[in-house]
LOLUM-877583 format. One record per atom (N, C-alpha, C): y, z, x; residue number from 1; chain. Coordinates in nm, 3 decimals. Example, Ala and Ser with C-alpha at 12.3 -4.5 7.8 and 13.67 -1.06 7.14 Angstrom:
! LOLUM-877583
<node <-0.569; 0.780; 1.319>; 1; A>
<node <-0.450; 0.780; 1.230>; 1; A>
<node <-0.330; 0.780; 1.320>; 1; A>
<node <-0.225; 0.708; 1.285>; 2; A>
<node <-0.106; 0.714; 1.367>; 2; A>
<node <0.003; 0.787; 1.290>; 2; A>
//
This chain:
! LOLUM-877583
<node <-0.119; 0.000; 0.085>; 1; A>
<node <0.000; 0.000; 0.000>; 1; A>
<node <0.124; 0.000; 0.088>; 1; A>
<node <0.223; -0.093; 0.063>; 2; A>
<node <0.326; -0.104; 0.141>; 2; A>
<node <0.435; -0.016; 0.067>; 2; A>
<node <0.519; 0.040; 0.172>; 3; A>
<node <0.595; 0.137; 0.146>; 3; A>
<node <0.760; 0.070; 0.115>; 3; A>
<node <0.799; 0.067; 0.013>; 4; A>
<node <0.944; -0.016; -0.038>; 4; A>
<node <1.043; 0.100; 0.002>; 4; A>
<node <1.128; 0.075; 0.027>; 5; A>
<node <1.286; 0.144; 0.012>; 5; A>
<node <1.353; 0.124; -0.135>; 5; A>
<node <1.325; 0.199; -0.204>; 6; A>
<node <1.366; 0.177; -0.365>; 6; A>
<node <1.543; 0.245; -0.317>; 6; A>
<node <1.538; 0.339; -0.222>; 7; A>
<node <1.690; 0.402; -0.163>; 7; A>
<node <1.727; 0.349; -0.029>; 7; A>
<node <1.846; 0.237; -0.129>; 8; A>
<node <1.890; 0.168; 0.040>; 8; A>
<node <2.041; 0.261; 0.050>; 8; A>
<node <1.997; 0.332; 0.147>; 9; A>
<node <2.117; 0.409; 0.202>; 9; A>
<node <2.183; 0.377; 0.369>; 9; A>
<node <2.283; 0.349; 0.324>; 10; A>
<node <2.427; 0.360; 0.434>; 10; A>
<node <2.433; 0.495; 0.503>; 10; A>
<node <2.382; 0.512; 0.593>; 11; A>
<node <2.408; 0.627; 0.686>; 11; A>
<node <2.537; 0.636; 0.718>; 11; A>
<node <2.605; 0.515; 0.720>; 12; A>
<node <2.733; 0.556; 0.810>; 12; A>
<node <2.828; 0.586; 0.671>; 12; A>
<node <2.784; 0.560; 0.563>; 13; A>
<node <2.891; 0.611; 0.461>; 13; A>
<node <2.935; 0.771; 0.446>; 13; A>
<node <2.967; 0.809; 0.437>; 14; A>
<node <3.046; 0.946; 0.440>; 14; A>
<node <3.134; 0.960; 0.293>; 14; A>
<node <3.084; 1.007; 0.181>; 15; A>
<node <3.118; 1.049; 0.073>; 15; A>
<node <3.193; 1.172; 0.085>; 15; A>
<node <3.337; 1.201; 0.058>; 16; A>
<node <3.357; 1.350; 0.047>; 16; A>
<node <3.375; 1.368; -0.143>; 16; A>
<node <3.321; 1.470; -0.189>; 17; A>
<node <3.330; 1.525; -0.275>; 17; A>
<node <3.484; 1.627; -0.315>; 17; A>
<node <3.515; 1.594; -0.408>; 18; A>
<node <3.617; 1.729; -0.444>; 18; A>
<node <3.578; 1.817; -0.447>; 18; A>
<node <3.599; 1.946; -0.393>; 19; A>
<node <3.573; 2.065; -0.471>; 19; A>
<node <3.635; 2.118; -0.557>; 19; A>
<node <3.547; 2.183; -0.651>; 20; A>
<node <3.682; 2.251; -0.801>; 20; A>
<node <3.641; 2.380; -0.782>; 20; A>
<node <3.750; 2.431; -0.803>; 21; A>
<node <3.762; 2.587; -0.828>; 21; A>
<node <3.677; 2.617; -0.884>; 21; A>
<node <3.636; 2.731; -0.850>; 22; A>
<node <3.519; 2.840; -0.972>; 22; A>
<node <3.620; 2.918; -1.004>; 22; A>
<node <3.577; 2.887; -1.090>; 23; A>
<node <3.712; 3.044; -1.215>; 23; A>
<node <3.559; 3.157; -1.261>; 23; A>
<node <3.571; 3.304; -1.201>; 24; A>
<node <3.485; 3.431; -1.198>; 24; A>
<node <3.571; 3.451; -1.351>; 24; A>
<node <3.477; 3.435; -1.476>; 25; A>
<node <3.512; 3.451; -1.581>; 25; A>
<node <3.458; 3.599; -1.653>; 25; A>
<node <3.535; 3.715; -1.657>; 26; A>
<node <3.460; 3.891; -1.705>; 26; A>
<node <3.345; 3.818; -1.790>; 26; A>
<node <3.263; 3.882; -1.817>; 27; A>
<node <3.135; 3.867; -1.876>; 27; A>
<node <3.163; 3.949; -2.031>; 27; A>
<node <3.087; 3.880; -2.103>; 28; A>
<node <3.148; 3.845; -2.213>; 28; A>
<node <3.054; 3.971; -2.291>; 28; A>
<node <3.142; 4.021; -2.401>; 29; A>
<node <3.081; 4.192; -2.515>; 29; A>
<node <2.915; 4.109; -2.520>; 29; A>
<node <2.845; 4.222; -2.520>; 30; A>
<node <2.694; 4.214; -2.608>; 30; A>
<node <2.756; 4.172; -2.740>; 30; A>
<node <2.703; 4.101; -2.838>; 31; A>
<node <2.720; 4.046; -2.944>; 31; A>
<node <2.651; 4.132; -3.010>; 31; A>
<node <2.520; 4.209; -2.971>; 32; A>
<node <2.434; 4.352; -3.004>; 32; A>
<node <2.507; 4.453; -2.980>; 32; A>
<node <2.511; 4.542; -3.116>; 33; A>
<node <2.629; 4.687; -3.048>; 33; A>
<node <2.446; 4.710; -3.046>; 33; A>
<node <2.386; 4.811; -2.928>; 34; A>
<node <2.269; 4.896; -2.893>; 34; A>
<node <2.275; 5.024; -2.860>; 34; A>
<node <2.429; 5.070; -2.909>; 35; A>
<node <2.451; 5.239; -2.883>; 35; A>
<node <2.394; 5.339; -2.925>; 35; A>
<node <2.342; 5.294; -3.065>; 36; A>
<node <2.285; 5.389; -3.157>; 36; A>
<node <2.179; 5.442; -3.098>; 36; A>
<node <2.090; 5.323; -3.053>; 37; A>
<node <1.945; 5.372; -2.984>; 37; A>
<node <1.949; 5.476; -2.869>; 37; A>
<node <2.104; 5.492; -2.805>; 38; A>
<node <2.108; 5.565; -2.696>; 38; A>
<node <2.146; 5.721; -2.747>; 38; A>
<node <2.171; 5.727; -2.875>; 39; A>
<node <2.254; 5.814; -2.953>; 39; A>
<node <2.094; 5.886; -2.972>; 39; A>
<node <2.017; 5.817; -3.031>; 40; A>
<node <1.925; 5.880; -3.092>; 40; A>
<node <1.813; 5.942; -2.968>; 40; A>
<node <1.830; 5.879; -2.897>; 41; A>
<node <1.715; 5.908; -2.779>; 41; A>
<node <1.756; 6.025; -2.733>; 41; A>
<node <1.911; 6.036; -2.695>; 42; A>
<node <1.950; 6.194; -2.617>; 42; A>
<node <1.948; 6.259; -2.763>; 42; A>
<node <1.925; 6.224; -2.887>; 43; A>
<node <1.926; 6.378; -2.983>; 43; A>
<node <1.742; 6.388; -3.002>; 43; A>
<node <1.693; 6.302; -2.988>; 44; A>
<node <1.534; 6.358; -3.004>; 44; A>
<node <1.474; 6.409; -2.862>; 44; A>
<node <1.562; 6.410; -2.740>; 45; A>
<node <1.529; 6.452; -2.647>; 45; A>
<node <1.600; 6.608; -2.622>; 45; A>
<node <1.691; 6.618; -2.727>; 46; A>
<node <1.734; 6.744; -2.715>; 46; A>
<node <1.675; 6.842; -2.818>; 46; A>
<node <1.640; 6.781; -2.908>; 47; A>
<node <1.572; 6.863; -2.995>; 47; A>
<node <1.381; 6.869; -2.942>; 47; A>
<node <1.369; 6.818; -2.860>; 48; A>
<node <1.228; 6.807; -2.784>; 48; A>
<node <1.236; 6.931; -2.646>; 48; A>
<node <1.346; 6.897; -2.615>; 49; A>
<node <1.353; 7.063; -2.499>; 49; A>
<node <1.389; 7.178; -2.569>; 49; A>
<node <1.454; 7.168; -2.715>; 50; A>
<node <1.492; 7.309; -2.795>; 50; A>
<node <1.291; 7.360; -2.817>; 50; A>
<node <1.211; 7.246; -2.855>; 51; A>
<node <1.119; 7.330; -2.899>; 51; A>
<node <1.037; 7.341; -2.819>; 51; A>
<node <1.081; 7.329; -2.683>; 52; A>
<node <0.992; 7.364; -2.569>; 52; A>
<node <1.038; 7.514; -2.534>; 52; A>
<node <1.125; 7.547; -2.547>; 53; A>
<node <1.211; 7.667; -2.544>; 53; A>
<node <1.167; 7.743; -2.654>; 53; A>
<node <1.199; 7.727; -2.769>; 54; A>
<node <1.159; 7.834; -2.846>; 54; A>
<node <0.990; 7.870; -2.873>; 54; A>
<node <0.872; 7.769; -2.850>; 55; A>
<node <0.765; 7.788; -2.887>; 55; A>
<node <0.660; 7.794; -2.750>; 55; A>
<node <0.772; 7.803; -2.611>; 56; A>
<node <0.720; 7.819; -2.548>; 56; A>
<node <0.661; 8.012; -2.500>; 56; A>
//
């Protein structure tokens, strides 16, 4: 099987590209409020060390 050059490339060409700015854009709200779950976890974890305390 003979091997084709399907990429005829110019070595001596020298393309410069523009560069564009990156704009560092803040990262954008959760669209999920997920507070609640954090709400509930420290109150069943506090009521989980109250009854380690009293029935201990």
């Amino acid at each position: 099987m003979r091997k084709t050059s399907d990429f005829d490339h110019d070595w001596n060409d020298v393309t410069i590209f523009e560069k564009l700015p990156v704009r560092k854009v803040a990262k954008k709200a959760k669209k999920h409020d997920d507070s609640w779950k954090q709400k509930r976890k420290a109150l069943r974890r506090a009521k989980q060390v109250m009854q380690e305390i009293t029935h201990a």
